[in-house]
N, C-alpha and C positions, 0 to 999 in steps of 0.2 A: 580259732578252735583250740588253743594252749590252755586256755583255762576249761572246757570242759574235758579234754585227754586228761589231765592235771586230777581234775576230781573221780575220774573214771579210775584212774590209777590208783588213786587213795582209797575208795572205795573197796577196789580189789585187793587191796593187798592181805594177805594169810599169815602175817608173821606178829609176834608181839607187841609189835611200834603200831600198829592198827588204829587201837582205841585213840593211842597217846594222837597220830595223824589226823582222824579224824576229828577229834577235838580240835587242835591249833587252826586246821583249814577254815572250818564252821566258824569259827572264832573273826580269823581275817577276815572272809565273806563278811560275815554280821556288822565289821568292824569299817568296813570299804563300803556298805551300804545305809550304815549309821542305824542297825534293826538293831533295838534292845533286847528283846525278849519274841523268842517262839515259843507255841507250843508245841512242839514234837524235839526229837531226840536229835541230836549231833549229825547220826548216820541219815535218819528221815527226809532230814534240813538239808543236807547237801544232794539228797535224789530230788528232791523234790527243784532243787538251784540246777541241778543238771537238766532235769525234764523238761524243765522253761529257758534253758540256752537252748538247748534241742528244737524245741517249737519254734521262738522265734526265729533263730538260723536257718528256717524250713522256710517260715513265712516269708524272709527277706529276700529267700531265693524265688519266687511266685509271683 
């Protein structure tokens, strides 16, 4: 569960390292998964990475 805290935190944060966070993360992710190109935004990309650690960690408890 370190890597979805990890993006939940990014997500949240309110300060001006934000954008700059949320780029580098989206970046690594992309980078660890070999995904060239999305089409959605930096922030989009990483809920969307979060909402699918979520489900499946659901489903492997079931």
């Amino acid at each position: 569960m370190a890597q979805s805290e990890l993006i939940s935190r990014v997500l949240a944060l309110k300060d001006e390292s934000r954008p700059t966070r949320i780029n580098e993360l989206a970046g690594k992710i992309r980078a660890s998964f070999a995904i060239k190109e999305v089409a959605q935004t930096d922030e989009a990309f990483l809920n969307t990475i979060l909402q699918d650690y979520q489900y499946y960690a659901l489903e492997a408890e079931i």
